[in-house]
C-alpha positions in Angstrom: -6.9 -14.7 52.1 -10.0 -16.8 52.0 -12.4 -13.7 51.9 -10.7 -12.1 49.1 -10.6 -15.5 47.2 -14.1 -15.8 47.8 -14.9 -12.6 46.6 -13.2 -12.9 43.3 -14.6 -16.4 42.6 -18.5 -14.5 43.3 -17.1 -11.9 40.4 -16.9 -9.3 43.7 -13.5 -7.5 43.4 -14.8 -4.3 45.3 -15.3 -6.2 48.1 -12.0 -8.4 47.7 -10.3 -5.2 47.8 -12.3 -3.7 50.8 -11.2 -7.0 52.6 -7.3 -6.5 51.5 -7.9 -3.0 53.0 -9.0 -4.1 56.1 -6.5 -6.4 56.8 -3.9 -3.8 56.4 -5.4 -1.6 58.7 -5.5 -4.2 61.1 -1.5 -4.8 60.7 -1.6 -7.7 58.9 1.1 -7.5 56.0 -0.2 -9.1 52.8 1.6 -11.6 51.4 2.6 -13.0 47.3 -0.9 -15.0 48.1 -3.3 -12.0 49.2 -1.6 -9.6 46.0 -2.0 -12.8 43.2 -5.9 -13.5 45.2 -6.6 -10.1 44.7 -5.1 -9.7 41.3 -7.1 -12.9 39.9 -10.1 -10.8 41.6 -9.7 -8.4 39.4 -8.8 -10.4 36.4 -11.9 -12.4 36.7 -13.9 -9.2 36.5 -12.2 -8.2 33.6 -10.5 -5.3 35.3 -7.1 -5.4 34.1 -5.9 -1.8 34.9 -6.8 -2.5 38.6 -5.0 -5.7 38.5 -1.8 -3.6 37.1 -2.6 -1.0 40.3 -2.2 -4.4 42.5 1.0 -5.5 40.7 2.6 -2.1 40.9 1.3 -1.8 44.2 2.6 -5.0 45.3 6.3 -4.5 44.1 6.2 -1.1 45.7 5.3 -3.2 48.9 8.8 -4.6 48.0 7.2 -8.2 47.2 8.4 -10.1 44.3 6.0 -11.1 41.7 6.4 -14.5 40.7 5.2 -17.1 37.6 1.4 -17.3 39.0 1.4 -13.4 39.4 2.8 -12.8 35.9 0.8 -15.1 33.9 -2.4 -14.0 36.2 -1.6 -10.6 34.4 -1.3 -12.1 31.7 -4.6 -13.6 31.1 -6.1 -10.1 32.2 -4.9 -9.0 29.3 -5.0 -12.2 27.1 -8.8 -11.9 28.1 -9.8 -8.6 27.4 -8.6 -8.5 24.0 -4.9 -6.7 24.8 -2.5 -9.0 23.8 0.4 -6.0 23.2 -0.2 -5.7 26.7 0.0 -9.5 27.3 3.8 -9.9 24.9 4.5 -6.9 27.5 4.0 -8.4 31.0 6.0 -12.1 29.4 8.8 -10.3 28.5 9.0 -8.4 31.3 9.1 -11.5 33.3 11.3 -12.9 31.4 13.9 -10.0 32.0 13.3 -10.8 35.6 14.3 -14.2 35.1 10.8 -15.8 35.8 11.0 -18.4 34.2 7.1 -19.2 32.5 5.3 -22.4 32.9 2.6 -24.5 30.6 -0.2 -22.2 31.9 1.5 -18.9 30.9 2.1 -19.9 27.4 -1.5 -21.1 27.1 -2.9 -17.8 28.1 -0.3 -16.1 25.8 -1.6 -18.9 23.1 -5.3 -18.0 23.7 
């Protein structure tokens, strides 16, 4: 989980995702930590469409995503100038009874 934090903090999501690969193939199961690390990776490259692969991918892993995970998705879109996309992802989350915190609204705000 470090390594692919690092990676998406040095604006690296390739490599985050080569790491999150690797892991897998050496039988670790990623956890709702590795999928939101890796999805932030993505969002801080401005990559939302392959932080949506990670969230599908992640619930297909049978993982639920959870307020940091929504709102992460969020801001990819919030940031990248989307924002049906953004209203989209909230109420979604809200359907699945997440309830939103202070930081999602902001990056709904913003």
């Amino acid at each position: 989980n470090a390594l692919i934090n690092a990676f998406g903090q040095a604006n690296q999501p390739d490599k985050a995702n080569e790491v999150f690969q690797l892991m897998q193939q050496q039988g670790i199961r990623p956890n709702e930590m590795t999928y939101n690390m890796l999805i932030n990776a993505f969002v801080q490259a401005k990559q939302p469409d392959k932080a949506t692969e990670v969230f599908e991918l992640m619930q297909q892993q049978g993982l639920r995503p959870d307020e940091v995970t929504h709102t992460t998705l969020i801001n990819a879109f919030a940031r990248t100038n989307q924002p049906n996309k953004a209203v989209h992802v909230f109420r979604r989350m809200l359907l699945q009874g997440i309830q939103p915190n202070n930081v999602t609204y902001n990056s709904l705000i913003n």
